[in-house]
CHARMM internal coordinates of N, CA and C (Angstrom, degrees):
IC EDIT
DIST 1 N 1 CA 1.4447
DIST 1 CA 1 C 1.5305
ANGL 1 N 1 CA 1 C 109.35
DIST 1 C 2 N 1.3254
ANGL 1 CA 1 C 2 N 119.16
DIHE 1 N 1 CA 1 C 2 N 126.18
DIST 2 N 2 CA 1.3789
ANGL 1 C 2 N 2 CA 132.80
DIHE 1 CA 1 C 2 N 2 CA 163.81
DIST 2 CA 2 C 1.6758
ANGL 2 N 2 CA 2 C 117.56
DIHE 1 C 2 N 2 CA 2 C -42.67
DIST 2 C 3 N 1.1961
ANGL 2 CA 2 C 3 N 138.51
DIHE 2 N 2 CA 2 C 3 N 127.01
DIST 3 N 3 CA 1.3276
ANGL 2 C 3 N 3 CA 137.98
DIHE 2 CA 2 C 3 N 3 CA -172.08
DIST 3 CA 3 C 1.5659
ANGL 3 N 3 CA 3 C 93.29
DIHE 2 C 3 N 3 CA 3 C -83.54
DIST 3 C 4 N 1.3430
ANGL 3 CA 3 C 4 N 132.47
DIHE 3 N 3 CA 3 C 4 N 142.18
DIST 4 N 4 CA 1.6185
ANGL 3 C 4 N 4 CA 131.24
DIHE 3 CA 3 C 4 N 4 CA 154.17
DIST 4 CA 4 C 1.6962
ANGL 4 N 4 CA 4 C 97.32
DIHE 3 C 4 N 4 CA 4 C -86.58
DIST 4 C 5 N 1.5277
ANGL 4 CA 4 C 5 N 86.45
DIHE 4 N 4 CA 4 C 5 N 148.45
DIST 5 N 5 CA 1.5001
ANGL 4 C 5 N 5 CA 88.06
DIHE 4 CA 4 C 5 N 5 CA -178.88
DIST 5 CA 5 C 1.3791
ANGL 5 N 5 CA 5 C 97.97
DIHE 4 C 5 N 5 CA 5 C -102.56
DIST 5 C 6 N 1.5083
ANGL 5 CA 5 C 6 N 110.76
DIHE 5 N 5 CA 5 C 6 N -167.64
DIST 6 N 6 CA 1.4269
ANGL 5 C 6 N 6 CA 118.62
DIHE 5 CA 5 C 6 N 6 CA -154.65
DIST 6 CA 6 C 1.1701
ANGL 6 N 6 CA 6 C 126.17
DIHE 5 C 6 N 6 CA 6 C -153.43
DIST 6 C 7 N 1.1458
ANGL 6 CA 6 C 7 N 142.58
DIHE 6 N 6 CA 6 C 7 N 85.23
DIST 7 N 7 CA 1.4426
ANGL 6 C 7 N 7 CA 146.96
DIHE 6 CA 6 C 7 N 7 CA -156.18
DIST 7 CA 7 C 1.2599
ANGL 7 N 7 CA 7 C 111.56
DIHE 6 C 7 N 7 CA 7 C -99.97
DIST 7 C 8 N 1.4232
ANGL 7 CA 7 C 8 N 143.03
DIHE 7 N 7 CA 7 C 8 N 98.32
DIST 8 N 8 CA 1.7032
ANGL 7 C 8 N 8 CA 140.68
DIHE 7 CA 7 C 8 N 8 CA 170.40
DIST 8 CA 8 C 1.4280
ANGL 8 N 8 CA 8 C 117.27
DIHE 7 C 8 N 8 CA 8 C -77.24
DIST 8 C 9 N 1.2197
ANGL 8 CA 8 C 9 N 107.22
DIHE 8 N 8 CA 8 C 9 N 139.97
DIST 9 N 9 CA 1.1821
ANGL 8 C 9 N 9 CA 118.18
DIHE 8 CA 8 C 9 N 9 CA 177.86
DIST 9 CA 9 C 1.9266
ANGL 9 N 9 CA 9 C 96.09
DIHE 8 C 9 N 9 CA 9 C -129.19
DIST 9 C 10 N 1.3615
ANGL 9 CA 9 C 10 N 97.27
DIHE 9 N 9 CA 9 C 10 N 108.58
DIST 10 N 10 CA 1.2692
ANGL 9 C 10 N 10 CA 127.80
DIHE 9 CA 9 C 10 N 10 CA 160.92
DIST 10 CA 10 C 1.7645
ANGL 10 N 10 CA 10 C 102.03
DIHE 9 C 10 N 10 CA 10 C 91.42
DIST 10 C 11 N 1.0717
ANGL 10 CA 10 C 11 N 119.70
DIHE 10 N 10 CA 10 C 11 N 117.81
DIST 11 N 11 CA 1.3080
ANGL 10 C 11 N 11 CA 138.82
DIHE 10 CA 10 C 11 N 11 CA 163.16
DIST 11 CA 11 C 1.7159
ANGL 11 N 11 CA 11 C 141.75
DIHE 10 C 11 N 11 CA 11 C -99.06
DIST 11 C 12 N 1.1972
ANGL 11 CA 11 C 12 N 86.34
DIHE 11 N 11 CA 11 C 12 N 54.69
DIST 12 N 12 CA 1.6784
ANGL 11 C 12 N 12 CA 108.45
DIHE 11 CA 11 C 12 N 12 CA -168.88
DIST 12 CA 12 C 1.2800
ANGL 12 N 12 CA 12 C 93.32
DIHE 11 C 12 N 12 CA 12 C -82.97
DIST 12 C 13 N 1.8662
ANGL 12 CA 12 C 13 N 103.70
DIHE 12 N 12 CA 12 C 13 N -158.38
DIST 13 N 13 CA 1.1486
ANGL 12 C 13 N 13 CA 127.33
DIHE 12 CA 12 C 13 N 13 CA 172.26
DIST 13 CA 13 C 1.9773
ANGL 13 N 13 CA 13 C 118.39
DIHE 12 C 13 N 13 CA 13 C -40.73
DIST 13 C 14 N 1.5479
ANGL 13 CA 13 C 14 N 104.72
DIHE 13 N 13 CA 13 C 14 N -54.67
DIST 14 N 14 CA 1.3539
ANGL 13 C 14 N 14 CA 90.43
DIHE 13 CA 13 C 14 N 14 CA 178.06
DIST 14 CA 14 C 1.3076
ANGL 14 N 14 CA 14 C 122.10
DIHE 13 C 14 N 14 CA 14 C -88.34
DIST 14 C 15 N 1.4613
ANGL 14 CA 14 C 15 N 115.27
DIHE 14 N 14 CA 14 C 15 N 16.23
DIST 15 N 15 CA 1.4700
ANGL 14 C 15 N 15 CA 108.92
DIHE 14 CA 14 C 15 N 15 CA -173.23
DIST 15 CA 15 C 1.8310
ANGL 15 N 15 CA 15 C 91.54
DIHE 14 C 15 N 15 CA 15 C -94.12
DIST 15 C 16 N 1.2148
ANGL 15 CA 15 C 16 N 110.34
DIHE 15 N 15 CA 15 C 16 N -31.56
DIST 16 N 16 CA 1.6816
ANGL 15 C 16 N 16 CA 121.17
DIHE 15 CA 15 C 16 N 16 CA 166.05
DIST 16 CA 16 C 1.2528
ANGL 16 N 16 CA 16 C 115.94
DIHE 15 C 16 N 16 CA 16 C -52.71
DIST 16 C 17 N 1.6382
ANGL 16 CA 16 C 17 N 102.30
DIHE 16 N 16 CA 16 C 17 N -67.43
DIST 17 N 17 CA 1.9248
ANGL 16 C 17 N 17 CA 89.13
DIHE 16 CA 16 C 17 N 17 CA -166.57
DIST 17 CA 17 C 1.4008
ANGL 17 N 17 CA 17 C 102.91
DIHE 16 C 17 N 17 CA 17 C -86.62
DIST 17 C 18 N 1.1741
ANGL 17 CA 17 C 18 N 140.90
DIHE 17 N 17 CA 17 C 18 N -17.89
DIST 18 N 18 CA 1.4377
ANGL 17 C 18 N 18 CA 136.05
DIHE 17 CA 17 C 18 N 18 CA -168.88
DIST 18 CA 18 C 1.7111
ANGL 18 N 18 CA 18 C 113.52
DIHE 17 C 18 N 18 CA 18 C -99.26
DIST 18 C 19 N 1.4316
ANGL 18 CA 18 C 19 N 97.13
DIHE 18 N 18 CA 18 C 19 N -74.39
DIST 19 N 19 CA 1.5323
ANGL 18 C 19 N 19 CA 94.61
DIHE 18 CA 18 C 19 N 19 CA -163.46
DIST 19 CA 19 C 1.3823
ANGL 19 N 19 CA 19 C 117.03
DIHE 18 C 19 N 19 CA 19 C -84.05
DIST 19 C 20 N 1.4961
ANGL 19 CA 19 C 20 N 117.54
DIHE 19 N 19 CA 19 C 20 N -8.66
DIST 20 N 20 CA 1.4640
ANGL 19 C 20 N 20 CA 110.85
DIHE 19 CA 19 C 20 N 20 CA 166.36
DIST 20 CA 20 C 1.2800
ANGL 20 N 20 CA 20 C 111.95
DIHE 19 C 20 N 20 CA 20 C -65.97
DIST 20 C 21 N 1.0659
ANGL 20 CA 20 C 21 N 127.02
DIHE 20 N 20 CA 20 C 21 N -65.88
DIST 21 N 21 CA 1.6304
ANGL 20 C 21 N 21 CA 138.45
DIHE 20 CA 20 C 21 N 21 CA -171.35
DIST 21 CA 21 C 1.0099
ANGL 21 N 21 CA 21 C 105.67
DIHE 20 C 21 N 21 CA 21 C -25.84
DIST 21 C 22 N 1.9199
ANGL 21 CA 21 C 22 N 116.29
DIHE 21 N 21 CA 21 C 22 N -58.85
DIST 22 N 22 CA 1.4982
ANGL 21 C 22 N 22 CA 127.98
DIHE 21 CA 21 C 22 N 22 CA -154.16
DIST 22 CA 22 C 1.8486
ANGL 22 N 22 CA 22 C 90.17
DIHE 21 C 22 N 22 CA 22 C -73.68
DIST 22 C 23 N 1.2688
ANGL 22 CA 22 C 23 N 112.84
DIHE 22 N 22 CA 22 C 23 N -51.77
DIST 23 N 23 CA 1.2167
ANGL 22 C 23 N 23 CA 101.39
DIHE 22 CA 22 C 23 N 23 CA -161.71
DIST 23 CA 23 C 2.1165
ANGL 23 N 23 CA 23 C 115.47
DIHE 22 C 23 N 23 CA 23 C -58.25
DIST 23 C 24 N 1.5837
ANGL 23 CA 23 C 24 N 89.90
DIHE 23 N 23 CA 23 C 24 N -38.54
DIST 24 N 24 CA 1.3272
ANGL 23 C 24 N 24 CA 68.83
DIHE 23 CA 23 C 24 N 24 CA -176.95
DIST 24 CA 24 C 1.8427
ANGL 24 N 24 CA 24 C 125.13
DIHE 23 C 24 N 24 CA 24 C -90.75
DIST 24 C 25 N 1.2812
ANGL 24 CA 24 C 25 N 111.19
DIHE 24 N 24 CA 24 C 25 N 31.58
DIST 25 N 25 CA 1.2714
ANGL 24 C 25 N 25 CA 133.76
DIHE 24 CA 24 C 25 N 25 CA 145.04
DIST 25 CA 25 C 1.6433
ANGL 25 N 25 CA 25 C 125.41
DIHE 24 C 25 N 25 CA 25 C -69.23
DIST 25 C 26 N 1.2867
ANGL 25 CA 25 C 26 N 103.42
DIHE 25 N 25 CA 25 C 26 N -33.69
DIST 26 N 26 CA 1.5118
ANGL 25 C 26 N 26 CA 124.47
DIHE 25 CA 25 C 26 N 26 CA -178.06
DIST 26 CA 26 C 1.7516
ANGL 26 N 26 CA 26 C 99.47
DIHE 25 C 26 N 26 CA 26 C -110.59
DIST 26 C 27 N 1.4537
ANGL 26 CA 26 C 27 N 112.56
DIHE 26 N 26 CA 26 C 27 N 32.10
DIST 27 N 27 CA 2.0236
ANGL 26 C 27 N 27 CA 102.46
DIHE 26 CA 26 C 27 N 27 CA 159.58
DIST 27 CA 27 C 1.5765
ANGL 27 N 27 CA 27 C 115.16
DIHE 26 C 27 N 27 CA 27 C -60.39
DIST 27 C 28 N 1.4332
ANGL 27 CA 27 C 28 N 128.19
DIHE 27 N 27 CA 27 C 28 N -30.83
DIST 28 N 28 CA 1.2127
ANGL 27 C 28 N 28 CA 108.33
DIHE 27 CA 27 C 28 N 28 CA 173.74
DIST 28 CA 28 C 1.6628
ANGL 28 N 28 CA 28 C 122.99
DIHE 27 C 28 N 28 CA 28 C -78.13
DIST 28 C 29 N 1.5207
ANGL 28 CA 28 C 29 N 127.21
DIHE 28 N 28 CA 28 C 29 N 9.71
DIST 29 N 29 CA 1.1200
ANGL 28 C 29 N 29 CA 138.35
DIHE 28 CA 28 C 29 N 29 CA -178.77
DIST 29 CA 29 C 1.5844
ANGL 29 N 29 CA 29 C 126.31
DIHE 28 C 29 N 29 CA 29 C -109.28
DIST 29 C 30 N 1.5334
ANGL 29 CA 29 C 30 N 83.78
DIHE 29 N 29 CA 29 C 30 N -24.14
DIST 30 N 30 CA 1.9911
ANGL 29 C 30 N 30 CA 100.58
DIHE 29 CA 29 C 30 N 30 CA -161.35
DIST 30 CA 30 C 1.2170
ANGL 30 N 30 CA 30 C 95.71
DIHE 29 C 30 N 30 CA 30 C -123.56
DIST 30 C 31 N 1.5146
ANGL 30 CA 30 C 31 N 135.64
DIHE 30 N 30 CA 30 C 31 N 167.61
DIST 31 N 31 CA 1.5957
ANGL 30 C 31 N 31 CA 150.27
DIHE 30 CA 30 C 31 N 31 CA 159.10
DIST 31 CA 31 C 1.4879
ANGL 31 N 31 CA 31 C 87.62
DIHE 30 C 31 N 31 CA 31 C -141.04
DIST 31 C 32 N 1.4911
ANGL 31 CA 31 C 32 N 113.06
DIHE 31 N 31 CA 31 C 32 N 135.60
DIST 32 N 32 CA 1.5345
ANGL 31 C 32 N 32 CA 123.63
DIHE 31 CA 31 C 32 N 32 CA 168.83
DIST 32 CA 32 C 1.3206
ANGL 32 N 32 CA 32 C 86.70
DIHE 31 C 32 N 32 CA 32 C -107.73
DIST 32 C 33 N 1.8500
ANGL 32 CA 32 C 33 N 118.81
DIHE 32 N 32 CA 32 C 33 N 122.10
DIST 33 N 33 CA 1.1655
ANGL 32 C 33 N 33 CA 110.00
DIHE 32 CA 32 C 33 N 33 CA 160.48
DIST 33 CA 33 C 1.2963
ANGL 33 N 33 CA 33 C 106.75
DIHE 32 C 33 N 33 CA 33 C -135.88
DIST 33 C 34 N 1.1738
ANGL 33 CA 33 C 34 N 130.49
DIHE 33 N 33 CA 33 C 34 N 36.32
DIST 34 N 34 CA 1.5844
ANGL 33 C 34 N 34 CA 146.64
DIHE 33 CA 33 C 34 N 34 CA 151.30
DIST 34 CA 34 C 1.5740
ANGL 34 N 34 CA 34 C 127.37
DIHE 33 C 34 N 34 CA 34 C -143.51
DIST 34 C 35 N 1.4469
ANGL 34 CA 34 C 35 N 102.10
DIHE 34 N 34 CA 34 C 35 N 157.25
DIST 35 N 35 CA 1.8456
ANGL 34 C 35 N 35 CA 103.98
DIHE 34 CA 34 C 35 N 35 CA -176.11
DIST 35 CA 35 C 1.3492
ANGL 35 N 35 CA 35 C 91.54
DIHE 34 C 35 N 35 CA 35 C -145.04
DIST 35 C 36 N 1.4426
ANGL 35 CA 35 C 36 N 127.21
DIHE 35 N 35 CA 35 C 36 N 155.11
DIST 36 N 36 CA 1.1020
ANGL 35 C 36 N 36 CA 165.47
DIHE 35 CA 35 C 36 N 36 CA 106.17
DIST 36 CA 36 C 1.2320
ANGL 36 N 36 CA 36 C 152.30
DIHE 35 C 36 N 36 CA 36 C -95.64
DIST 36 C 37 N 1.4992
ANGL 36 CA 36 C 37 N 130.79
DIHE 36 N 36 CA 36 C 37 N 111.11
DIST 37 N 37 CA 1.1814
ANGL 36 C 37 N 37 CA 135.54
DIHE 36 CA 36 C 37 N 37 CA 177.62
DIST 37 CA 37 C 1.4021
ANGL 37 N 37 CA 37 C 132.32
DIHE 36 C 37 N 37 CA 37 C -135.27
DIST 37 C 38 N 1.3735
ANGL 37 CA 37 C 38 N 133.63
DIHE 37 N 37 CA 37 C 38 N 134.26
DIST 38 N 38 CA 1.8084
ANGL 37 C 38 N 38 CA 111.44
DIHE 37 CA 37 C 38 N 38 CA -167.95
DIST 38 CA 38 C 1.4113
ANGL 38 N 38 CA 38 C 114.53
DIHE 37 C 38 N 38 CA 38 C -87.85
DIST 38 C 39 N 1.5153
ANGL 38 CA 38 C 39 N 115.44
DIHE 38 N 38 CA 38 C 39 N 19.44
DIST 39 N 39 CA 1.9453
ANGL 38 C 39 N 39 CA 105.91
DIHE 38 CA 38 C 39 N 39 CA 167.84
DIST 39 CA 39 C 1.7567
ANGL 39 N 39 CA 39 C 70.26
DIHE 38 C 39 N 39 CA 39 C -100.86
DIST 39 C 40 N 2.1285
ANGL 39 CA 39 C 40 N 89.13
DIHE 39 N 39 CA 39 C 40 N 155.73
DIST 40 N 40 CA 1.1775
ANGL 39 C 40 N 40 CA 117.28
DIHE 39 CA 39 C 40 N 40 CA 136.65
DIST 40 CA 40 C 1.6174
ANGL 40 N 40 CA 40 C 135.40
DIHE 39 C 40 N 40 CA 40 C -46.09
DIST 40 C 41 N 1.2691
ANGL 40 CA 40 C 41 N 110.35
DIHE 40 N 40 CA 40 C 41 N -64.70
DIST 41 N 41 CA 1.6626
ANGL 40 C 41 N 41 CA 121.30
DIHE 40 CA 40 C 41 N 41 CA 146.84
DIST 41 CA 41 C 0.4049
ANGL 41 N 41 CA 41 C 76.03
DIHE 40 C 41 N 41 CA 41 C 53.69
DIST 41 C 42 N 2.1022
ANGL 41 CA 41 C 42 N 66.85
DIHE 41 N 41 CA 41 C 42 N -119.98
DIST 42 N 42 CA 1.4776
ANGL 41 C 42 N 42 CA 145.19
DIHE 41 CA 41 C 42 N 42 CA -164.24
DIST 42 CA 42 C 1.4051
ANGL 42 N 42 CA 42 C 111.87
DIHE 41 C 42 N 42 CA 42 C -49.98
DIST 42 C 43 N 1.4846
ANGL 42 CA 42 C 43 N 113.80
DIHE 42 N 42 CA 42 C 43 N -29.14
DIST 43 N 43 CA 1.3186
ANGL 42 C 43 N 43 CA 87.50
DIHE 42 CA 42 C 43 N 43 CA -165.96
DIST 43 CA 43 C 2.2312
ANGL 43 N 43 CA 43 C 103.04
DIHE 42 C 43 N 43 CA 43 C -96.38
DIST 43 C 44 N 1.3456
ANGL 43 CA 43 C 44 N 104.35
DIHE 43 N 43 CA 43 C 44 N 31.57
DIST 44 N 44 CA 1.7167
ANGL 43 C 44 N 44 CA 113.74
DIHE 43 CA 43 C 44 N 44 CA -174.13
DIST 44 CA 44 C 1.9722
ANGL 44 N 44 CA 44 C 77.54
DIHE 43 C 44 N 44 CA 44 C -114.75
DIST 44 C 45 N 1.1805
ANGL 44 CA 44 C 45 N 115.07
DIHE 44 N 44 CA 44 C 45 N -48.49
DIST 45 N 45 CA 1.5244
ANGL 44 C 45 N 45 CA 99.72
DIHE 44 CA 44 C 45 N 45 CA -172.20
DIST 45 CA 45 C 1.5609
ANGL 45 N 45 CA 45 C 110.36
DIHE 44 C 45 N 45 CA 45 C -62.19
DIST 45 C 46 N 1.4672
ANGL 45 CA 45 C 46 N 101.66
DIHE 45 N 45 CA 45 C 46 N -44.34
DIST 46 N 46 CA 1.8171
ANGL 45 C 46 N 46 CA 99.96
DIHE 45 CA 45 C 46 N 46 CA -158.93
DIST 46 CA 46 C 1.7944
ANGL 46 N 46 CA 46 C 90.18
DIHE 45 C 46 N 46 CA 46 C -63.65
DIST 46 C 47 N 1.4013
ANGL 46 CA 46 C 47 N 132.55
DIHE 46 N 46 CA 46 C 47 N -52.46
DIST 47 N 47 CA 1.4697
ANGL 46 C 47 N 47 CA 130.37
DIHE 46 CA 46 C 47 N 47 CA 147.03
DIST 47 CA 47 C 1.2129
ANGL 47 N 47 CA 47 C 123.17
DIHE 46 C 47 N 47 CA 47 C 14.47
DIST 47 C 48 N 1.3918
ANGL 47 CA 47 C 48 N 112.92
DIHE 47 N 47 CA 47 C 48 N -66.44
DIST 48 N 48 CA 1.2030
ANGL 47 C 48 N 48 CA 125.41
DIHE 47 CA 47 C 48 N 48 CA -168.39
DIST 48 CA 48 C 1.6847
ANGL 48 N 48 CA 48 C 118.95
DIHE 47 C 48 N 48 CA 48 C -95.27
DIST 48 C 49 N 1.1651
ANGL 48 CA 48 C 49 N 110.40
DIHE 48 N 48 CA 48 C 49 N -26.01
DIST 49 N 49 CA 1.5143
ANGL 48 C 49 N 49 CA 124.09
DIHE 48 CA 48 C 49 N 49 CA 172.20
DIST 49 CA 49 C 1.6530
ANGL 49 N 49 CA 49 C 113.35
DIHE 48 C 49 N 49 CA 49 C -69.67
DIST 49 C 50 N 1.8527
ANGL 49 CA 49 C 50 N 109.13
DIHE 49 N 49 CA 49 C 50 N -28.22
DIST 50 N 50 CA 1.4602
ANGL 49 C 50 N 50 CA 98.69
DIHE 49 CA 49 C 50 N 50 CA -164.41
DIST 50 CA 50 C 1.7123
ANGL 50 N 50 CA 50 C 77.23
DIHE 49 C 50 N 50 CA 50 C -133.47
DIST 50 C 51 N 1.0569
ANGL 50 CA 50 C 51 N 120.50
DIHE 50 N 50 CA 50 C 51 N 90.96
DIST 51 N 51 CA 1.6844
ANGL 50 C 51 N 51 CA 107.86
DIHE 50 CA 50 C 51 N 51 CA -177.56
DIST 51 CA 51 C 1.7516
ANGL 51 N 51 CA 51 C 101.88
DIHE 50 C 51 N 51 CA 51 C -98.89
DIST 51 C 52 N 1.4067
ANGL 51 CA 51 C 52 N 92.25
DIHE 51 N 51 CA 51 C 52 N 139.97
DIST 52 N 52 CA 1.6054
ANGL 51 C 52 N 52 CA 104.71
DIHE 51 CA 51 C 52 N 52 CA -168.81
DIST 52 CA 52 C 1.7986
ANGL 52 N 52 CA 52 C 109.56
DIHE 51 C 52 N 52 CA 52 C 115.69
DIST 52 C 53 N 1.4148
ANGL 52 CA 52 C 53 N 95.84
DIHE 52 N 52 CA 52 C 53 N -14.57
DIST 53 N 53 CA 1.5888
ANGL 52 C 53 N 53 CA 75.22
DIHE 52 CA 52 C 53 N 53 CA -162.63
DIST 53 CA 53 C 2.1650
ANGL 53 N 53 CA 53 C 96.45
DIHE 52 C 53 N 53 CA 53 C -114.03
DIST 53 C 54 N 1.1357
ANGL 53 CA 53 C 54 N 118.11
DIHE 53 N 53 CA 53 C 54 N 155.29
DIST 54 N 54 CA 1.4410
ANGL 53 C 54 N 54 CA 137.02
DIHE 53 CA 53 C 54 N 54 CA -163.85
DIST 54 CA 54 C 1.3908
ANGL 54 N 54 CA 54 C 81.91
DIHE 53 C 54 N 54 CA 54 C -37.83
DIST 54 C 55 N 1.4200
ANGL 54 CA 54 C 55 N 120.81
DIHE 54 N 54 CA 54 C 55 N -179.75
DIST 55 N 55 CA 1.6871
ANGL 54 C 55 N 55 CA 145.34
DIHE 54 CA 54 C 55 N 55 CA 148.63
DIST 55 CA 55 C 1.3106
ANGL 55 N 55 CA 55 C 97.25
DIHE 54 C 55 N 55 CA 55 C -170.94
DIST 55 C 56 N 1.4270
ANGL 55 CA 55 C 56 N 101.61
DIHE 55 N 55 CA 55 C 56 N 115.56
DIST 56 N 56 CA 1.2721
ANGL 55 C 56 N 56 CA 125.23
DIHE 55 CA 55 C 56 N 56 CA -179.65
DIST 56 CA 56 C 1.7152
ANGL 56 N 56 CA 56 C 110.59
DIHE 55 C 56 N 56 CA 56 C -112.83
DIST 56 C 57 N 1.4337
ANGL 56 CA 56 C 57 N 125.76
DIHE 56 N 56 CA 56 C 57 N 152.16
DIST 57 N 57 CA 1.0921
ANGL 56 C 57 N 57 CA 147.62
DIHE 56 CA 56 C 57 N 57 CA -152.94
DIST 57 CA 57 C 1.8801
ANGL 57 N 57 CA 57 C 96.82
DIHE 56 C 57 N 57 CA 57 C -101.31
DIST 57 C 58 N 1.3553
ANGL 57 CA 57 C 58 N 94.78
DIHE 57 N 57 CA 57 C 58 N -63.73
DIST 58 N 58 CA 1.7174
ANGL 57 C 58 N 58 CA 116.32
DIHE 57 CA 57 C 58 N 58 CA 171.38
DIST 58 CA 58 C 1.3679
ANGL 58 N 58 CA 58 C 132.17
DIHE 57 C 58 N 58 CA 58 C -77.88
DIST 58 C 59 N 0.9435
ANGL 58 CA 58 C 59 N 139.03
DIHE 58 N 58 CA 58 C 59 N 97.66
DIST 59 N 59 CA 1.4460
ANGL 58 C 59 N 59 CA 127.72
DIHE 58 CA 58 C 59 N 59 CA 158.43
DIST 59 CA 59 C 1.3603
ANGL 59 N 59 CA 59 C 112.26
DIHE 58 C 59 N 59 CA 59 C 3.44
DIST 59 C 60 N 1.2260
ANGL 59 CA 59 C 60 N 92.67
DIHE 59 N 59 CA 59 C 60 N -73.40
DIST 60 N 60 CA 1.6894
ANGL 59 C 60 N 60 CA 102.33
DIHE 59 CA 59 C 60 N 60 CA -153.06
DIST 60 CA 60 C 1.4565
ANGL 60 N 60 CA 60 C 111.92
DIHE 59 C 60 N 60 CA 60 C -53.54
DIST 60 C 61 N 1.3916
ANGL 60 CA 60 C 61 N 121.55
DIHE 60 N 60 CA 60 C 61 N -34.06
DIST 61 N 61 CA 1.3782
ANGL 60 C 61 N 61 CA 142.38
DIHE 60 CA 60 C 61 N 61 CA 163.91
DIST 61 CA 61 C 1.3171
ANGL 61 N 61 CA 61 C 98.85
DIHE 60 C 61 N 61 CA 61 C -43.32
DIST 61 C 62 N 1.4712
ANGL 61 CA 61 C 62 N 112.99
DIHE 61 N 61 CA 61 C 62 N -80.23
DIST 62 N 62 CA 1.8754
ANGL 61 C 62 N 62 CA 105.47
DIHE 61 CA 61 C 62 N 62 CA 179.75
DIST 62 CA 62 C 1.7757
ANGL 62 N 62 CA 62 C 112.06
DIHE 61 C 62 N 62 CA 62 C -28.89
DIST 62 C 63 N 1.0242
ANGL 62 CA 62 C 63 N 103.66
DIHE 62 N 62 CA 62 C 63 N -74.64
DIST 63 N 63 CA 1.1546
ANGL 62 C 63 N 63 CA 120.66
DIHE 62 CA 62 C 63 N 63 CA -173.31
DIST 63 CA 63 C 1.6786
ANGL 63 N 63 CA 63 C 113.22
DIHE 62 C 63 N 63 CA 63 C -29.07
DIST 63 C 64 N 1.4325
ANGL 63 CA 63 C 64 N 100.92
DIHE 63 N 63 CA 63 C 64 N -55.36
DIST 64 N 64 CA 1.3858
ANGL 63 C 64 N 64 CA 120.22
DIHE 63 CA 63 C 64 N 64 CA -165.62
DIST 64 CA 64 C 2.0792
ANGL 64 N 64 CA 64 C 99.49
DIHE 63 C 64 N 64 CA 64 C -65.56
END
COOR INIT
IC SEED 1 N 1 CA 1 C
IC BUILD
């Protein structure tokens, strides 16, 4: 089976308690290979948790 990949846009509170968890229960289904968020932070932590993969400031950037 083909993995869908997975691009987030915004990694706050529910991208923590909710959709991380689930997703990485579902690694043989999902690839997260993008982030976006508009704090600096989060987006130096999510950085550092998934290193290699984009962190974008803008949407549209993800997207693009």
């Amino acid at each position: 089976m083909t993995r869908k990949k997975i691009g987030v846009i915004g990694v706050g509170l529910i991208w923590q308690r909710v959709h991380q968890p689930i997703l990485a229960q579902m690694q043989d289904e999902f690839e997260l290979v993008a982030f976006c968020d508009a704090s600096p932070e989060r987006r130096a932590q999510i950085a550092s948790e998934f290193p290699g993969c984009p962190v974008f400031a803008d949407y549209t950037e993800l997207l693009a």
